[in-house]
C-alpha positions in Angstrom: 0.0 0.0 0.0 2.9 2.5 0.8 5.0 1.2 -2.5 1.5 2.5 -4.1 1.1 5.6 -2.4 4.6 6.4 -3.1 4.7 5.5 -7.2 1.0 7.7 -7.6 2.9 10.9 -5.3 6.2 10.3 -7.5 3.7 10.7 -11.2 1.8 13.3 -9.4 4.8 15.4 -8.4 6.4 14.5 -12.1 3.1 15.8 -13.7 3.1 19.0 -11.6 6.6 19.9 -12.3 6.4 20.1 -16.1 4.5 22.9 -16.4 3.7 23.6 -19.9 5.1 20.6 -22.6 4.4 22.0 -26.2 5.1 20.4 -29.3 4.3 22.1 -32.6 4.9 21.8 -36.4 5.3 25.0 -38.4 6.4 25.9 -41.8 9.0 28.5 -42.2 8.7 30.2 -45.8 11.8 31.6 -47.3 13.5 34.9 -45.9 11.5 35.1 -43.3 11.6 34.3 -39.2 9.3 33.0 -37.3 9.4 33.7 -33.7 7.7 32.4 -30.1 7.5 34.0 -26.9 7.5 32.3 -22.9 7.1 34.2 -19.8 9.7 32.9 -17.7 10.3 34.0 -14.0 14.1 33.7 -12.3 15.2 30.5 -12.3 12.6 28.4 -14.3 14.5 26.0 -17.0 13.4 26.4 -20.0 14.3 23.6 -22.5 13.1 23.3 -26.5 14.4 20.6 -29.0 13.6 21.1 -32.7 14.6 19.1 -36.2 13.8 20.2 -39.7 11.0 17.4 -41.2 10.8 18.4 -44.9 11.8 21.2 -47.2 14.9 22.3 -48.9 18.3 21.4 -47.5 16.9 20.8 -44.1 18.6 23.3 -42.1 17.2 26.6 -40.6 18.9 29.1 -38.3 17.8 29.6 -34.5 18.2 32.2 -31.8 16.4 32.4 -28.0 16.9 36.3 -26.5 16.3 37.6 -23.1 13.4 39.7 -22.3 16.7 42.8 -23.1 17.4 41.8 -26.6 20.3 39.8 -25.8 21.0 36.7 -27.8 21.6 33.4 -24.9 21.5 30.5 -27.3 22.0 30.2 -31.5 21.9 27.5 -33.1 23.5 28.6 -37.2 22.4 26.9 -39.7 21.4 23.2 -38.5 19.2 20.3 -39.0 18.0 19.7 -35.8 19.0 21.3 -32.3 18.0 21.1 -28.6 18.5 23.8 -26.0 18.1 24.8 -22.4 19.1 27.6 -20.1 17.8 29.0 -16.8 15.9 32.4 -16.8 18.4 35.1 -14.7 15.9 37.8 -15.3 11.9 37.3 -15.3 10.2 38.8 -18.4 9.0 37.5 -21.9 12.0 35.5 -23.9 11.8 35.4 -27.5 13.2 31.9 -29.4 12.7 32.2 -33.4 13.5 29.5 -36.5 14.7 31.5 -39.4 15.3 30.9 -42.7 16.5 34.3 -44.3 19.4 32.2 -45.7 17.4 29.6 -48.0 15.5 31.6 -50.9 13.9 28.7 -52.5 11.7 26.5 -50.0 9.6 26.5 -47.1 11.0 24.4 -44.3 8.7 22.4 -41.9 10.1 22.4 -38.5 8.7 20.3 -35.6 9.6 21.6 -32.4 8.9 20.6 -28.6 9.5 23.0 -25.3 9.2 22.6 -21.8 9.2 24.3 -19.1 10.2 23.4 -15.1 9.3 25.9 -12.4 11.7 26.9 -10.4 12.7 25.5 -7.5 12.5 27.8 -4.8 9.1 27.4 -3.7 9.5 23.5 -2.7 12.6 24.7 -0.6 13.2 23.9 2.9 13.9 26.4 5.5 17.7 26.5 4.8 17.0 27.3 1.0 18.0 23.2 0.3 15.6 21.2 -2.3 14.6 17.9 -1.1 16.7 15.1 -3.0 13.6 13.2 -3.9 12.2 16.7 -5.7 15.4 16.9 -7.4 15.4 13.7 -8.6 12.0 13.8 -9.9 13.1 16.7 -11.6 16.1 15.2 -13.4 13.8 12.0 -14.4 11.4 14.8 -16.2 14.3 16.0 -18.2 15.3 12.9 -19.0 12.0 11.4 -20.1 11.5 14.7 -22.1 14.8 14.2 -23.6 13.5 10.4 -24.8 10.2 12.0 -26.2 12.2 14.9 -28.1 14.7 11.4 -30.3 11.5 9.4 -30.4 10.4 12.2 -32.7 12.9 13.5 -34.4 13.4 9.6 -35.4 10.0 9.2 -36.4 10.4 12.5 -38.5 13.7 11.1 -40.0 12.0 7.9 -41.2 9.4 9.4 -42.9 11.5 12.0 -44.7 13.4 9.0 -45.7 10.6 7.1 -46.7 9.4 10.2 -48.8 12.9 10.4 -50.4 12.5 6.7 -51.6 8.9 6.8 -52.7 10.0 10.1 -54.7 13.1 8.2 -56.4 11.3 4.6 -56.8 8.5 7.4 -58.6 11.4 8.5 -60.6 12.4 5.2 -61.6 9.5 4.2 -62.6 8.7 6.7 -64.7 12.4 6.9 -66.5 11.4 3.7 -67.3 8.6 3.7 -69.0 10.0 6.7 -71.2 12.8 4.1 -72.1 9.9 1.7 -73.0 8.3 3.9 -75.7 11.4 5.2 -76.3 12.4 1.9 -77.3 9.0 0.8 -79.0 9.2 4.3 -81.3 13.0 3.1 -82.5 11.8 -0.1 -83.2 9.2 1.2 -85.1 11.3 3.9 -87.0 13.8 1.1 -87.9 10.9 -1.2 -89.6 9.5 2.1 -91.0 12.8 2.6 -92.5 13.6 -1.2 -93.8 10.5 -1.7 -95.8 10.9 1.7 -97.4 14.0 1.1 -98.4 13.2 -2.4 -99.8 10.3 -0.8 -101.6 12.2 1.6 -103.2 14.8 -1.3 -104.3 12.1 -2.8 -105.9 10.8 0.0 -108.2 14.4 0.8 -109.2 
């Protein structure tokens, strides 16, 4: 009865400590930015993972800035990225996916972000976190962590698979232009045969 009581406290305390857990697929068009905002108070940790799914050469650029303008992460140029800070200052961060650098396609870029209050309000007396919140904590990272690769694999394998239906597509369709290419030089050469045999026999 305890061992239960103690594994329903542990997923109701993991629950409570992941406060907001978003996951979201946009398209970024070319030369332009697309940008998010969180209100975040001193201390919360604020983690985001993202991967490019489809579009282009799969890369986009990405920036997080503090509610002053000041840039805290960037991530130039990649496929896929995850980051996390703590908030020093309370206020409205700003995170953005841009591609200003790719002229040609929209990208489609899944993303997920959480979000872990700070601890200060489960403190003891003496300002310590209890080892038990702390390791709940670390097994919500860790879990988030896991659901962030399980889909950025899932988005890999399908980009994959679209790449090889798109090439078998190909394929198939190079060879049926071989096929009547073929049929139509056949043709051209018995065209040309009895012609010239005809024209053997008038002479």
């Amino acid at each position: 009865m305890i061992a239960h009581k103690r594994t329903l406290f542990l997923l109701v305390a993991l629950v409570s400590l992941i406060n907001v857990v978003l996951g979201m697929t946009i398209d970024v068009f070319p030369k332009e930015e697309e940008c998010f905002y969180e209100d975040l108070a001193i201390d919360d940790q604020f983690t985001i993972t993202y991967q490019v799914i489809e579009g282009g050469n799969h890369m986009v650029d990405f920036t997080i800035a503090e509610p002053n303008g000041n840039i805290i992460s960037r991530g130039g140029n990649n496929e896929k990225g995850a980051h996390m800070f703590k908030a020093k200052v309370a206020g409205r961060y700003t995170y953005c996916f841009s591609n200003k650098l790719d002229g040609d396609s929209a990208k489609a870029v899944s993303f997920n972000e959480h979000i872990n209050e700070s601890a200060a309000a489960d403190a003891n007396g003496d300002g310590a976190v209890d080892p038990l919140e702390k390791e709940i904590r670390e097994l919500a990272d860790s879990i988030l962590g896991i659901k962030a690769e399980q889909e950025y694999i899932v988005a890999r394998e399908r980009r994959h698979r679209d790449t090889a239906e798109s090439t078998n597509s190909r394929v198939k369709w190079w060879s049926v232009i071989q096929l009547v290419l073929l049929f139509a030089v056949c043709f051209w050469q018995v065209y040309y045969l009895k012609r010239f045999f005809e024209v053997k026999r008038v002479v």
